[in-house]
C-alpha positions as semicolon CSV with decimal commas, in nm:
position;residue;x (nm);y (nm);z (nm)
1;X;29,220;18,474;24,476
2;X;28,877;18,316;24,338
3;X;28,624;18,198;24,536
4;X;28,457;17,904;24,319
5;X;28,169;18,082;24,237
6;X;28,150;18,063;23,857
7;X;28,032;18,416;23,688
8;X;28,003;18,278;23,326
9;X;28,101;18,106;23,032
10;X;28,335;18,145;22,789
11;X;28,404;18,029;22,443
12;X;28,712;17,911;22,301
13;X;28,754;18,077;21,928
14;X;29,137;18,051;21,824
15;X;29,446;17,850;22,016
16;X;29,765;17,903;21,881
17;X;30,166;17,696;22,006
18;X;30,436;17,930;22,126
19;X;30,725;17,725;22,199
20;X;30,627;17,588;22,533
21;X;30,330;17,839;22,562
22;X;29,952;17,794;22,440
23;X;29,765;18,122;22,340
24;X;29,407;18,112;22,422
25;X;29,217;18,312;22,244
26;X;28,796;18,307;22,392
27;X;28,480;18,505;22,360
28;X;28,240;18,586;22,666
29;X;27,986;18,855;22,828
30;X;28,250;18,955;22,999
31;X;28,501;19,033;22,762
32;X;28,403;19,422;22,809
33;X;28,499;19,443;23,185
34;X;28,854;19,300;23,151
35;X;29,129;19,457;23,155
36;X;29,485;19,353;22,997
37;X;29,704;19,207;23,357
38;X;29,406;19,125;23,492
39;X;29,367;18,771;23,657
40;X;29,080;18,525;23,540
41;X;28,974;18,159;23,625
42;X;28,970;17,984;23,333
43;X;28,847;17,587;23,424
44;X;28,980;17,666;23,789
45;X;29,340;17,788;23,668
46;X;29,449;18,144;23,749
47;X;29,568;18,325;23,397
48;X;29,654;18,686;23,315
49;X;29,497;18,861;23,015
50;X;29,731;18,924;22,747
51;X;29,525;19,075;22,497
52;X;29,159;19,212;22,413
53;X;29,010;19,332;22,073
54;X;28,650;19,348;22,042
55;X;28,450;19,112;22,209
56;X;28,766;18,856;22,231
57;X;29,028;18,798;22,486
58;X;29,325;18,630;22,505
59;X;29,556;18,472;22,855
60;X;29,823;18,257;22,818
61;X;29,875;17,889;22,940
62;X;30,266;17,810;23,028
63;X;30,395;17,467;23,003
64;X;30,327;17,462;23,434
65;X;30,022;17,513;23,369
66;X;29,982;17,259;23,046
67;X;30,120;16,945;23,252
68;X;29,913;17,013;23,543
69;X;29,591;17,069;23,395
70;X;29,335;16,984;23,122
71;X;29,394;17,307;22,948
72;X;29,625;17,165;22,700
73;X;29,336;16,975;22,577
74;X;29,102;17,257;22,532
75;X;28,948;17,271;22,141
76;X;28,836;17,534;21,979
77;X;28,469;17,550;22,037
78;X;28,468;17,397;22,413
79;X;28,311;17,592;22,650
80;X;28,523;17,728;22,971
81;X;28,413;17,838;23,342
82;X;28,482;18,165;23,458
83;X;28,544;18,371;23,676
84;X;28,731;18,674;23,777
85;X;28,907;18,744;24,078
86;X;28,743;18,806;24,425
87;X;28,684;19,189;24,491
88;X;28,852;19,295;24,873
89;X;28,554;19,350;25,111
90;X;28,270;19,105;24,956
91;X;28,117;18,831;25,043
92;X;28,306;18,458;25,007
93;X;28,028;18,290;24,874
94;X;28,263;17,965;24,782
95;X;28,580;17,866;24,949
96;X;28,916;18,006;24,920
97;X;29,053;17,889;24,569
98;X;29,355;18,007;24,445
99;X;29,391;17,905;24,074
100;X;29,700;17,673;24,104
101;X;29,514;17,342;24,016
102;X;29,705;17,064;24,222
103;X;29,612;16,772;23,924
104;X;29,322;16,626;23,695
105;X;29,117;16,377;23,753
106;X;28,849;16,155;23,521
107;X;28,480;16,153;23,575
108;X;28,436;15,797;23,654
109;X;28,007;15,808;23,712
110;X;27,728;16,021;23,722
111;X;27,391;15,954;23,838
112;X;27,053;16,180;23,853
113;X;26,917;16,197;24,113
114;X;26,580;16,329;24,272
115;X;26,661;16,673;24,099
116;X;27,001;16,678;24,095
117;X;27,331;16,480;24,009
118;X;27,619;16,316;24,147
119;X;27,907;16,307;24,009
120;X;28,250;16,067;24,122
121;X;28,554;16,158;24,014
122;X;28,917;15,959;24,018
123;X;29,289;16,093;24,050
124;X;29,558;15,997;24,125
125;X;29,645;15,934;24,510
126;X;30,052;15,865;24,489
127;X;30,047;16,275;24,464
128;X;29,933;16,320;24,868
129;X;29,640;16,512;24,800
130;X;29,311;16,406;24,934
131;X;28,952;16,467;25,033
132;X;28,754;16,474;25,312
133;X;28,414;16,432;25,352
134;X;28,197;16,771;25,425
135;X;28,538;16,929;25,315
136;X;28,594;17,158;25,019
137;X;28,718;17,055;24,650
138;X;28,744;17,308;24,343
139;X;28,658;17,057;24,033
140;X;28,727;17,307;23,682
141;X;28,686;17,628;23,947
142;X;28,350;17,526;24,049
143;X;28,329;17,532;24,454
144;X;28,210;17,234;24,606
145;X;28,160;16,976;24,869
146;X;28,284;16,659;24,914
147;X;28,044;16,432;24,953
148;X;28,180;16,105;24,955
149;X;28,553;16,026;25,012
150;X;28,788;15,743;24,915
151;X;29,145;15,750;24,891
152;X;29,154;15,812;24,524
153;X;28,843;15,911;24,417
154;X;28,548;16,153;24,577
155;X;28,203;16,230;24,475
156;X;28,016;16,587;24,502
157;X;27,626;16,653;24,403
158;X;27,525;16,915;24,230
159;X;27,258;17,124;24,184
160;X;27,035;17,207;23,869
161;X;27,151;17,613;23,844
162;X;27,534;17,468;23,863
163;X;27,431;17,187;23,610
164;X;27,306;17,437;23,379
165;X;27,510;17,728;23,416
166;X;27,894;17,575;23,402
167;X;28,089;17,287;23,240
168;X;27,885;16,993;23,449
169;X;27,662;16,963;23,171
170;X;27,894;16,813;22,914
171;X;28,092;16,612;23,113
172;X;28,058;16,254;22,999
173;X;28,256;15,925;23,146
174;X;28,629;16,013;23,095
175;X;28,580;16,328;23,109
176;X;28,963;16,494;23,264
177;X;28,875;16,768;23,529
178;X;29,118;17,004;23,738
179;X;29,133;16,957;24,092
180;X;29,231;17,235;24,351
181;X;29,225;17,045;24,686
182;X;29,166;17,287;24,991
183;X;29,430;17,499;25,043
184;X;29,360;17,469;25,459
185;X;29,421;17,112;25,388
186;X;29,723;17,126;25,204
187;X;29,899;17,296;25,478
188;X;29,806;17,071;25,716
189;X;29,917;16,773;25,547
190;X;30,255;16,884;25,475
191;X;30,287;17,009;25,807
192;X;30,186;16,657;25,926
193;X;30,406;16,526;25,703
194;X;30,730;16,705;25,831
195;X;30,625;16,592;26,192
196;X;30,652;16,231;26,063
């Protein structure tokens, strides 16, 4: 369980084909406090650490996890939010986020703004997720709110400290995202769904 509240950056170094598995091999500050088992966001998807030597780390991505999510485009060199999992007890400074990324989506604009920047993103609807407005979204693990809705697109500002300290600052037009929708929200539409 995450909460969208992204600790760091990481660093991909090596990226190596297993069958229907991608090794992902990355550098961080972090890299001291892991621990092999232990569960880390890595662009808003949940993966276990295989592996550490040195300042490196590895998790792996299964094929799941490769369809679903822009992972399977990662290069060596790009730069990855993290975050490790919530601690029992503290404060939920995000939303719940679980690390099962629901789908991608493409940054379709961005515009400055006063300070800040909005961003609007596109995916595809014929899946039955959605937005709401005021409502959460998880766009590569990053916590945020919806700020403007349609039915397949949405648009969330952000905020110079996010800018600077996670992925939003290379993101150019085209650029594929994951998308956790809100997990509250998911139950409810399925549940609305089975009424129907």
């Amino acid at each position: 369980m995450f909460t969208g509240i992204i600790e760091t950056l990481g660093k991909v170094e090596k990226l190596e084909k297993e069958g229907g598995n991608l090794h992902i091999t990355l550098s961080s500050n972090i890299t001291s406090e892991l621990k092999i088992d232990q569960s880390v966001s890595h662009n808003g998807v949940c993966l276990t650490v295989v592996a550490i030597k040195d300042d490196l780390y590895t998790v792996t991505a299964i094929e799941e996890t490769l369809i679903k999510s822009n992972i399977g485009d990662l290069k060596t060199g790009d730069v990855v939010n993290l975050e490790r999992a919530m601690v029992l007890g503290a404060r939920l400074d995000g939303h719940i986020v679980q690390g099962h990324v629901d789908q991608t989506a493409q940054c379709i604009s961005m515009e400055q703004k006063d300070g800040s920047w909005v961003f609007r993103f596109q995916y595809d609807s014929s899946l039955n997720n959605v937005t709401i407005e005021k409502g959460s979204i998880t766009v590569d693990g990053v916590s945020l709110t919806v700020v403007d809705s349609k039915k397949d697109s949405f648009s969330v500002a952000i905020i110079p400290y996010t800018f600077e300290h996670t992925r939003f600052n290379t993101y150019i037009m085209g650029t594929s995202v994951n998308l956790e929708f809100d997990v509250v929200g998911k139950y409810v539409a399925r549940l609305m769904g089975l009424r129907q």
